[in-house]
Each structure stands twice: as C-alpha cells, then as structure tokens.
C-alpha distance (Angstrom), angle and dihedral (degrees) to the residues before:
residue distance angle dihedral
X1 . . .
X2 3.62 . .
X3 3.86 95.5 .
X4 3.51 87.2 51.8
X5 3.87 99.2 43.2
X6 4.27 81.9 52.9
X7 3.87 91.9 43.9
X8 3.67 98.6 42.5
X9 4.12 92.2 49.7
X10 3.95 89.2 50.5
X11 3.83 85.7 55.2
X12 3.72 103.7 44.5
X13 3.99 81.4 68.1
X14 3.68 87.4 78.0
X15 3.92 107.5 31.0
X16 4.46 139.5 48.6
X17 3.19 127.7 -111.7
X18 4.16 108.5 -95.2
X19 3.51 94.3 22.6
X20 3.87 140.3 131.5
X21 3.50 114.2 -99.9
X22 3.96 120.2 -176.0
X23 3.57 112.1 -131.4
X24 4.30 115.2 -164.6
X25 3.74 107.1 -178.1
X26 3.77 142.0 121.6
X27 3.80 131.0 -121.1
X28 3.83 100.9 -66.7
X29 3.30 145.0 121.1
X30 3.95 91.5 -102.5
X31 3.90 91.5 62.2
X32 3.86 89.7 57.3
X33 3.49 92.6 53.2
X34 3.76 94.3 45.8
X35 3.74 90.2 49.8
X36 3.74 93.9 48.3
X37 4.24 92.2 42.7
X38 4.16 82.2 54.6
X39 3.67 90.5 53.7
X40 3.72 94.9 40.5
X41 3.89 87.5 69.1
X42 3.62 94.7 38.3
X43 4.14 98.4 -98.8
X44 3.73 119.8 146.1
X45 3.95 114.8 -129.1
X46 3.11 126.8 -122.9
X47 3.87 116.2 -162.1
X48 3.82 112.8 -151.2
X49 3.57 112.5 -148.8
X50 4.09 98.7 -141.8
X51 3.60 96.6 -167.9
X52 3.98 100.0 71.3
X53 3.84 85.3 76.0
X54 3.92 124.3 -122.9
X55 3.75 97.3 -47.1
X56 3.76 98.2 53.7
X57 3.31 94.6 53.3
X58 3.65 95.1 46.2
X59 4.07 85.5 51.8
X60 4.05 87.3 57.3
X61 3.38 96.9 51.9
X62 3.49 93.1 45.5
X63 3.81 90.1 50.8
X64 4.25 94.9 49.9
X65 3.45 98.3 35.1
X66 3.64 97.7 -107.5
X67 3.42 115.7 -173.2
X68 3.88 104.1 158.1
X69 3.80 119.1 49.3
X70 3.98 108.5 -166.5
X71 4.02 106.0 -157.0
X72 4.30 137.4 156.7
X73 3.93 110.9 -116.6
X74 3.95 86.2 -144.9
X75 3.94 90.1 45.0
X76 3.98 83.5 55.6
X77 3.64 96.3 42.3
X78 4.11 98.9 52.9
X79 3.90 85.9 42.5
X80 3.61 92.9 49.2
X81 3.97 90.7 -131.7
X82 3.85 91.4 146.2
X83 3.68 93.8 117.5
X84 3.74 96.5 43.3
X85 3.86 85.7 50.0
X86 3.82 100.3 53.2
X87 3.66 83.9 43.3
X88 3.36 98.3 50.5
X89 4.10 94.2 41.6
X90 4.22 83.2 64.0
X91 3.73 82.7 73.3
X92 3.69 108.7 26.9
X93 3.99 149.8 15.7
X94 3.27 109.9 -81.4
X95 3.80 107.8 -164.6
X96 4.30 122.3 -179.6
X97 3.44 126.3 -140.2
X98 3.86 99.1 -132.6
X99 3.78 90.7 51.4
X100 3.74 93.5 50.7
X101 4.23 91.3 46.5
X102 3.97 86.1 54.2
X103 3.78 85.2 61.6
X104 3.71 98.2 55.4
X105 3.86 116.3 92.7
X106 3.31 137.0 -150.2
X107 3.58 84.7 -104.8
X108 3.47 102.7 58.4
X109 4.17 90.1 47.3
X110 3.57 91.1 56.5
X111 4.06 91.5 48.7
X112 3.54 89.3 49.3
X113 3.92 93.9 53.0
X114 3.70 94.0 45.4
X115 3.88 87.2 52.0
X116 4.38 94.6 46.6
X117 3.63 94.9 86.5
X118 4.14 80.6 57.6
X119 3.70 98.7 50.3
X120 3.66 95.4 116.8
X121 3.68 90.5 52.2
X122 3.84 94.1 46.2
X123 3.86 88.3 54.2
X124 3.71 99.4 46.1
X125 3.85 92.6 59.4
X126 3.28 87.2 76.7
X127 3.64 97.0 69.9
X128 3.30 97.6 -139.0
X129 4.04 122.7 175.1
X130 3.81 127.2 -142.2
X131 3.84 91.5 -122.6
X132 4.02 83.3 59.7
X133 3.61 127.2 113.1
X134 3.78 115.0 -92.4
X135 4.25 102.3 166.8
X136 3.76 148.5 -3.7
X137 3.28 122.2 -127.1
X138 3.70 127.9 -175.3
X139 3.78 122.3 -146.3
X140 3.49 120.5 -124.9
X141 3.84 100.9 -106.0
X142 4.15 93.1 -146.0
X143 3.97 86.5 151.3
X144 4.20 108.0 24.2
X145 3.26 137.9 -16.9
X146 4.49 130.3 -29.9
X147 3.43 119.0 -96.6
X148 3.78 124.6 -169.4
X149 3.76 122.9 -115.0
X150 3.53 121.9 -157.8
X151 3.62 113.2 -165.4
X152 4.02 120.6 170.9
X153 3.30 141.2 -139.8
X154 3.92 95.4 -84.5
X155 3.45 90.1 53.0
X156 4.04 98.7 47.1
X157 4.22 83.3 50.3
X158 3.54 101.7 39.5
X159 4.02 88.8 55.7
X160 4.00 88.1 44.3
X161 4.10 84.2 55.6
X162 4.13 91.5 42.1
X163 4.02 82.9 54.4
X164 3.27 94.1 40.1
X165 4.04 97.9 55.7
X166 3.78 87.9 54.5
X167 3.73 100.3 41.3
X168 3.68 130.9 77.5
X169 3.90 83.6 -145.0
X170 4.14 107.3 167.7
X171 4.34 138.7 -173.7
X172 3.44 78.5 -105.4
X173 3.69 107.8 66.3
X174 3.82 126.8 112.7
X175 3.76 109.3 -153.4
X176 4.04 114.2 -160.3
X177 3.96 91.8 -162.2
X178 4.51 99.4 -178.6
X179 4.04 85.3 166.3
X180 3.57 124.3 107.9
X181 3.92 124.7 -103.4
X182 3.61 91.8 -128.5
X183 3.28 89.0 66.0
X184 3.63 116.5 82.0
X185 4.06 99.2 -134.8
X186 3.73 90.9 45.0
X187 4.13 88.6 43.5
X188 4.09 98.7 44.4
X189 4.00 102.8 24.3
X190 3.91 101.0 30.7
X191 3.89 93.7 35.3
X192 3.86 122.2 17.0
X193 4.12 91.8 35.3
X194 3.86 101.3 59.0
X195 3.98 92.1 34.5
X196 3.60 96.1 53.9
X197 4.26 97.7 36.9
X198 3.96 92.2 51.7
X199 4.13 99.0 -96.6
X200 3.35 143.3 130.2
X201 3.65 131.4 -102.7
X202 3.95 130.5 -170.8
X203 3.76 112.4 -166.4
X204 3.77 123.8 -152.5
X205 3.57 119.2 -170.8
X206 4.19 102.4 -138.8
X207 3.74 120.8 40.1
X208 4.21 76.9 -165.8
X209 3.31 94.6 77.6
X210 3.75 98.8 92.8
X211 4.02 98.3 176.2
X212 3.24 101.7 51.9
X213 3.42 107.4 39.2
X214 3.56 96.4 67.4
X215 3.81 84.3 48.1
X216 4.20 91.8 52.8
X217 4.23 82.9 56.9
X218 3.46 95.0 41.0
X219 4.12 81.1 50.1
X220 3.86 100.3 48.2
X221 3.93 103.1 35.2
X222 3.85 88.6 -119.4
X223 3.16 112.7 -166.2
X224 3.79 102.1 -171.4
X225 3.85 128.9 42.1
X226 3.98 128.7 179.6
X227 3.73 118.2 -171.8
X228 4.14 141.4 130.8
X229 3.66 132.1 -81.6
X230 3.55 89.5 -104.2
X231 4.00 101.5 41.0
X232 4.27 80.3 51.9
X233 3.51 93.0 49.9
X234 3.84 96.1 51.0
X235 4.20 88.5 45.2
X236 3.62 90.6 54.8
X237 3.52 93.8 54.2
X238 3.72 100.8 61.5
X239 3.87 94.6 26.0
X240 3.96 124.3 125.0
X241 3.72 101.2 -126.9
X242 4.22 82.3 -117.4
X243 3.36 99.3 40.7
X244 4.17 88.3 89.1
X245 3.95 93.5 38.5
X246 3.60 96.1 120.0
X247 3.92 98.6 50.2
X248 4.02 113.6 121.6
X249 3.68 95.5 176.0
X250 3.85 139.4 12.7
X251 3.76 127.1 -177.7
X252 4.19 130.6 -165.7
X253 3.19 120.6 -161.4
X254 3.93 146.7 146.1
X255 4.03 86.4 61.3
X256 3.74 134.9 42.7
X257 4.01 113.9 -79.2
X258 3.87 108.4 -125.9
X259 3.76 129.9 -134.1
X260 3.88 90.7 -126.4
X261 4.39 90.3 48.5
X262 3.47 84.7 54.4
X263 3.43 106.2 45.1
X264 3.34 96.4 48.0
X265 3.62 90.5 50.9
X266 4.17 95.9 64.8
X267 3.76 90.3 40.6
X268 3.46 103.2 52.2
X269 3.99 112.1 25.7
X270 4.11 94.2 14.9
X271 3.61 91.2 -117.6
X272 3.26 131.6 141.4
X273 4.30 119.2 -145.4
X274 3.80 112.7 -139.1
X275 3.68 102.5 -149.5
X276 4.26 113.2 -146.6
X277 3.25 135.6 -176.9
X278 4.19 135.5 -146.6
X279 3.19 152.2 113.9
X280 4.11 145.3 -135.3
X281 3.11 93.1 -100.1
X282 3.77 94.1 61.2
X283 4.16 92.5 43.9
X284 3.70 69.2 -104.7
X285 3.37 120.9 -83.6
X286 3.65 112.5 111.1
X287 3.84 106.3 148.5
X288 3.83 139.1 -19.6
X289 3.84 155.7 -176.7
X290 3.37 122.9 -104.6
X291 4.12 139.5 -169.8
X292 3.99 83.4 -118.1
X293 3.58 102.3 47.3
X294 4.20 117.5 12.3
X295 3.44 131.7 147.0
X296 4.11 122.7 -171.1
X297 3.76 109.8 -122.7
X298 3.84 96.1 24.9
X299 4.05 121.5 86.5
X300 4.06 83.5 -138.2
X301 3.60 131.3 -113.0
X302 3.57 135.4 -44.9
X303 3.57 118.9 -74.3
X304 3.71 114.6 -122.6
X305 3.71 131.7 -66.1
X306 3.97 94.9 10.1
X307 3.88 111.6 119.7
X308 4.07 126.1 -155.1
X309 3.25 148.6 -153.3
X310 3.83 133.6 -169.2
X311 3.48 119.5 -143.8
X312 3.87 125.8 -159.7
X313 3.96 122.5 -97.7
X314 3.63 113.0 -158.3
X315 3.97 102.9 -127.7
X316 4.00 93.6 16.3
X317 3.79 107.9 102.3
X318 4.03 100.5 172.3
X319 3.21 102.9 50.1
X320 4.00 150.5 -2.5
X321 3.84 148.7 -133.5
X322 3.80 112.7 -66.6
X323 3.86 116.7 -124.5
X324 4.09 113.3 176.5
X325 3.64 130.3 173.3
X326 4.29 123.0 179.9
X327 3.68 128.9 130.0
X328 3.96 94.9 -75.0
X329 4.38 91.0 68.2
X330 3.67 106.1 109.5
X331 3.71 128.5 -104.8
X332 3.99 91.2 -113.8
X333 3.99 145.5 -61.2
X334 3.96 128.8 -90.5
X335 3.68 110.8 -125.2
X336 3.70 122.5 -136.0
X337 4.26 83.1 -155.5
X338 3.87 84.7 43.0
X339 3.87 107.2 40.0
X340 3.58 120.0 -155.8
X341 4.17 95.0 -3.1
X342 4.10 124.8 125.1
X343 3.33 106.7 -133.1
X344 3.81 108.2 -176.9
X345 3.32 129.5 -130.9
X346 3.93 117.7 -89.4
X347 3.92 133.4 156.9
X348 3.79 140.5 167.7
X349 3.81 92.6 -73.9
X350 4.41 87.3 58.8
X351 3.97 140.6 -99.6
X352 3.43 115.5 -17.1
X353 3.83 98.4 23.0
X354 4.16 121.6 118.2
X355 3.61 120.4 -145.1
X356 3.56 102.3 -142.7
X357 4.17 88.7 -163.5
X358 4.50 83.5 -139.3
X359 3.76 116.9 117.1
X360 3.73 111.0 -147.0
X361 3.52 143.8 164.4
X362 3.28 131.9 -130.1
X363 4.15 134.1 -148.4
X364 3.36 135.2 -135.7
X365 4.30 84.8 -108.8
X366 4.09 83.1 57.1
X367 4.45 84.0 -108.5
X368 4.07 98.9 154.8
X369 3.36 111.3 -146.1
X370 4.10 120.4 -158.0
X371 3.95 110.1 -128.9
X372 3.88 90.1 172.5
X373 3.99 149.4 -79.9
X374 4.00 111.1 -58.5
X375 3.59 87.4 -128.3
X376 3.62 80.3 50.2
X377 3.95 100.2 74.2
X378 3.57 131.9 87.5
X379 3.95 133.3 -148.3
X380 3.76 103.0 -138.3
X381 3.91 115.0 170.3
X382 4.04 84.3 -19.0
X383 4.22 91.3 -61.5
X384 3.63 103.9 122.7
X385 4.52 100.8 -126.9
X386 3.63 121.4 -161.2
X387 3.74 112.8 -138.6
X388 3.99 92.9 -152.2
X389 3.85 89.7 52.1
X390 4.09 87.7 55.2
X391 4.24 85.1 43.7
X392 3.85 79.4 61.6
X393 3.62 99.1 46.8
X394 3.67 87.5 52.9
X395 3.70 101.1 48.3
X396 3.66 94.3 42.7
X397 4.09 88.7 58.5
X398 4.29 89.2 36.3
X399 4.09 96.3 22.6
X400 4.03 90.2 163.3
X401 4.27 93.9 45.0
X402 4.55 113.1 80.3
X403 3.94 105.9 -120.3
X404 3.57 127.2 -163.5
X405 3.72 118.9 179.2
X406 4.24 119.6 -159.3
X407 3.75 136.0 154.4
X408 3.46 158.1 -105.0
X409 3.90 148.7 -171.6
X410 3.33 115.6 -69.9
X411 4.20 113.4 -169.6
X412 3.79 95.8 -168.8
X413 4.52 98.9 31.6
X414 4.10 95.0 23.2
X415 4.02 92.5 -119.1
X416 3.95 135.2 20.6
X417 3.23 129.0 -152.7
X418 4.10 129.9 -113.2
X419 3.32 123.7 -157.8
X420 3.92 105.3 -152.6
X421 4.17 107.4 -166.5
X422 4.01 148.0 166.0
X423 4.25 82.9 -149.8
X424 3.91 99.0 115.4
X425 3.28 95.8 -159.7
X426 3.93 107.2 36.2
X427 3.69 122.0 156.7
X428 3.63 135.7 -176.8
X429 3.95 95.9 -125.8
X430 3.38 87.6 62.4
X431 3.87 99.6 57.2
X432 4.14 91.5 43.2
X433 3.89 86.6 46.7
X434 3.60 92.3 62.6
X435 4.34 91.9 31.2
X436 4.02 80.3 61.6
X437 3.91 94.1 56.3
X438 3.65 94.2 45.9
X439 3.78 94.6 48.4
X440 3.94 87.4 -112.9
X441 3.74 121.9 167.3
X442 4.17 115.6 -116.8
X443 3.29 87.4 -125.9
X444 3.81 87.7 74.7
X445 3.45 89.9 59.9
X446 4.14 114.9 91.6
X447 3.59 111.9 -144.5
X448 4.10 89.7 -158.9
X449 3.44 120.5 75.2
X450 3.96 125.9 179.1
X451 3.80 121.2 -170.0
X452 3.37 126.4 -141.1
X453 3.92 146.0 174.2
X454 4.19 89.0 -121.6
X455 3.14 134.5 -4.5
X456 4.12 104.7 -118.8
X457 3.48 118.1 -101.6
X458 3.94 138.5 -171.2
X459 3.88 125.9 -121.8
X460 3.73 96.8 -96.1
X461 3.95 85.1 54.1
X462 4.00 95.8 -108.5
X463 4.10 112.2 131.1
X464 4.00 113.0 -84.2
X465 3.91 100.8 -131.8
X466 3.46 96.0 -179.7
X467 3.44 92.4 56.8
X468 3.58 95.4 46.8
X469 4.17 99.1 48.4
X470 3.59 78.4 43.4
X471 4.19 92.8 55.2
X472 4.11 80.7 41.4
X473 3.55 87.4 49.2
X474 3.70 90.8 58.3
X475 3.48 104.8 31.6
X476 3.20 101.1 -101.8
X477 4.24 136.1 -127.3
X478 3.38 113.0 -80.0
C-alpha cells in the first residue's frame, strides 16, 4: 500500500482524474502496484496487451483515449519491445518506471508513509461509485479486430463473490498465477482474488516457460494454479511427477480443455483439471467445475446469480447461442469506429444482456457444454459444421500435435474446410477412420491439410485465427 500510495502520487503528475491510462507491464509484482497507485488517485487502468505487436497496441490506445502509456525500460529491453515503443511514443506519452522513481524524494516517501494508515480516506475523496470504471481490458481479437472492455469495480467483486461461493478458497492458499494481467483471468482470479481474500500470490512473467514453471510450484508449495489447455499441456511435458504435489485446485480456461491434457494430468501428478469457462466481458467468470459438482467435458455450471437464455441457431439442433446477464457483465465496450465512447452491452434478449457469440448445450444437471464460437460454424452442403468439433476430431487422432481448423470458398458446397496442423505426417484416412467410429458425418472431415511448425497462438495462449486463415490464405510454410 505504501509503494503504491508513493507510485500512484508520482503518476497523477501526468494524468486526470477518471481517465484512461495505458498500462504495459508483465505479470509482476510492479504491475500490481502500478495498477493500485492509478486507482489510488482515481485513474482508470488501462492494461496493454504487449503481445499484439506495435500496431495493436497503437489500435487500443486509439480506441480508449490513451494518452499516457506507463512502461519499464528493462521490461522493454528483455522483451525486445523497442520498436513497438518508439512506435507507439509517435502517438502517445510513453513514461518509464525507473525514470519516474528517480524523481521521488525522500520527502515525498515519508509523506506517503505518514498518510498509509489513511489510504481508505485518501481514496474515498474521490467519490467514486461502484458502477464506476475500475480497468480496460482489451479482448483478444483471435477472429477481428480488439475492442476495449470496461468492467467496474462491481463487476471485478461481484465475480470474486460468484468464485468465491463455489470455491473452498482459504488464508492459506498459494496462488502460482504465470498469466498475464491484461488478461482478465490472470487480472481478476490470479490477482484481485487472492489480494482481496487474505492469500498469497507469486507472479511469473511467461506462462511459456514450460521448465520452470513447474519448478516455481514445486518451489512455493502452491496450492492453486490457473492456466490454458495449451500452457497445461506444455507444463506437463517437462514436469517432475512431484513438482505439482502440493496443488489443491487447477483451472483452464480461455480455450477448450482436451481429453489427452486431462488425462495426463490424473495419471501423472494425481491432479485433477477443473475446466471453466468466461469471458471479458463477464470480468470472466462465467461457469466452472468444482470438487462438489464436476463433470468431464462440461466447463460446469453457472456461477450464481447470472441468468440465461438460449437463442435458436438455424441448423444447430442440440444446443443454442448463449445470452447471460448478472452483476459480473461489463459496463460496455470501447469502439475502435467510436473512440473513447461506452457503449453498453445489449443483445437480442434486451439492455443489459451479453451475447457471448458460444453455442452450448446444457444438461438436465445444468453441466454447459461448449459446441463452438458462432463465427465458428461452417455451411458445408447446407449441414451446419462446427470447426471446434473437427479441432477435436483432429486432436483425438494427433492428441500431442496443435490443430486449428478455418475455411475457405467452396464453389460447389459454399465453404471447405482446412485443416491447419504441426502433425508431419497427417492424412485424411486417418481423420474419417476415427469420424466412422464416432458416428461422425464426412462432411466433418477436411480434405485440405496444411502443415506447419505451430499452430499460431495469441498472448493469453488461445489459437490466433486470424493469423492462421491468414497463413491459409497465403499458403503457408511448411
């Protein structure tokens, strides 16, 4: 609190009260204390994601107003950002921590201790609502372009509370949290949760570093772990069957959770995954597994006081589009068309509603099962085909190779399928083979395959599509 307190007076020089301020850090402890200064002085962060390259994050900025981007020099220097940066300062003012710590005096450190036990105080002058804004987020863009979600400070609480209810969370906890702050799971479950319910957190600033993350838990007795289906997959690879002995509780989200992940999981560390589901525009918590009440497949059941509704999908029999409102939906995007305006959230089923774009299905138990993205279905031969059932396919033929399945014109069937994999050697009889045993249509099957090194993926780990039509697009490197 005092760090932050000292920080977040040193940056008010430069920023007004209620606005957007950029924030372009990794997962450490520096980043909370930047985001809590900011909020100490009534500034509304704005977490860069640093992975989208130089003209992603000039398209956020743009889209909240950004004008001052807070950064570390050596943070830019061991991610090799220095392009992005001087690109970025052509639009913005980029200020670095170290500089701005050489300007704080003795003075000014002593003030800020004196004025700690006040901190509460010092924050409420700012009159500042729960509906208010308290951080932008900026969603991952794996099919189009970023938008900005601002979600406020009942909505980052009331999902803490939904987790909460279904959690056995404890003072005792150690959470290993390897996920990045701009993303929401790693900002409200890895970050806000333990601070706020009296836990421990260790931050580590690359969930690709697949050796030594397993080492880091292995280190710190953590006891809870959140992560991807891919990030888990790479840990388990490397892993010392011990090194994961003191987990209670993992959780994947932000991708689908597959068979093979989990499996190997239980039989090597003894640990069961809980899969979740979310989004940022729910702060993210959406659904989850739980010790009491899990079901393999499914991403759980809702978390409380979120309501549904199902809306029809022509061609889609089991299942439909998944509308939810509850006190954890966001207050409204940022527009790249519209720059710096809320525009709340509103679907078919009225005002206040978020159209989460996922068809699912849900069981007579209230399990939710993901059938895939909206935007994620193709009309082949006038059968509606879900891409993420073909991904499925795929990896349960190739389980240790990354598939991403896209698609292109089709004259004769209106779109075809491609098959875009790091399998060397993958073959078509294969995939129907196994489409034959499950009772699978053909039409599942893609006839064009493209192999590549890795399949692209985003920052937070999830599959970049754009990239990957665009690699299809173009060919592709073998």
């Amino acid at each position: 609190i005092l760090r932050a307190r000292v920080l977040g007076r040193a940056m008010c020089q430069a920023t007004r009260p209620q606005e957007y301020v950029g924030v372009l850090l990794p997962s450490m402890v520096t980043t909370v204390i930047t985001f809590l200064g900011l909020h100490f002085y009534g500034r509304i962060p704005a977490m860069l994601n640093f992975t989208v390259g130089a003209q992603g994050m000039c398209s956020a900025c743009t889209t909240a107003r950004i004008g001052v981007v807070y950064t570390s020099r050596r943070f830019v220097q061991t991610a090799k950002l220095d392009k992005s940066i001087a690109a970025l300062e052509q639009q913005v003012q980029v200020i670095y921590l170290e500089d701005l710590a050489a300007t704080i005096s003795t003075l000014g450190k002593l003030r800020a201790w004196l004025s700690a036990p006040l901190a509460g105080w010092l924050y409420r002058r700012h009159k500042l609502a729960p509906g208010d804004p308290a951080v932008v987020l900026f969603t991952s863009g794996s099919e189009g372009t970023p938008k900005g979600v601002v979600l406020s400070h009942a909505n980052l609480l009331s999902n803490l509370h939904q987790l909460a209810a279904r959690v056995d969370f404890n003072a005792q906890d150690v959470i290993l949290n390897a996920l990045p702050l701009f993303h929401s799971f790693g900002l409200t479950a890895g970050t806000i949760l333990p601070l706020l319910y009296g836990m421990k957190t260790f931050f580590y600033p690359s969930p690709l570093h697949y050796r030594i993350v397993p080492e880091i838990a292995y280190d710190i007795n953590a006891t809870i772990m959140f992560g991807t289906n891919t990030f888990l997959a790479g840990y388990a690879r490397f892993a010392h069957p011990y090194d994961f002995n003191s987990l209670r509780y993992v959780f994947a989200g932000a991708e689908k959770l597959k068979d093979e992940v989990r499996r190997t999981w239980e039989e090597k560390f003894g640990v069961r995954i809980f899969e979740c589901y979310g989004a940022t525009e729910t702060s993210p918590g959406l659904t989850t597994n739980t010790a009491m009440a899990s079901k393999p497949g499914s991403v759980g059941r809702l978390l409380p006081a979120i309501s549904y509704q199902l809306e029809d999908v022509p061609g889609v029999v089991d299942g439909g589009r998944l509308h939810v409102r509850g006190p954890n939906v966001m207050r409204g995007y940022l527009l790249h068309a519209q720059p710096g305006v809320l525009v709340p959230p509103k679907s078919s089923c009225g005002d206040g509603w978020y159209d989460t774009g996922d068809i699912v299905s849900i069981d007579a138990e209230g399990f939710i099962i993901i059938r895939g993205r909206a935007k994620r279905f193709a009309k082949i031969a006038g059968e509606m085909v879900s891409l993420t059932a073909v991904e499925a396919l795929a990896s349960k033929v190739w389980p240790l190779a990354q598939h991403a399945v896209v698609t292109i014109p089709d004259t004769q069937k209106g779109e075809q399928l491609v098959l875009v994999t790091s399998q060397t050697d993958a073959a078509r009889g294969a995939l129907l083979e196994q489409a034959k045993k499950d009772g699978i249509s053909e039409l599942n099957v893609p006839k064009k395959f493209l192999t590549v090194k890795q399949v692209p993926l985003l920052g937070t780990g999830k599959t970049d599509y754009a990239a990957t039509q665009a690699l299809v697009v173009a060919g592709g490197t073998p």
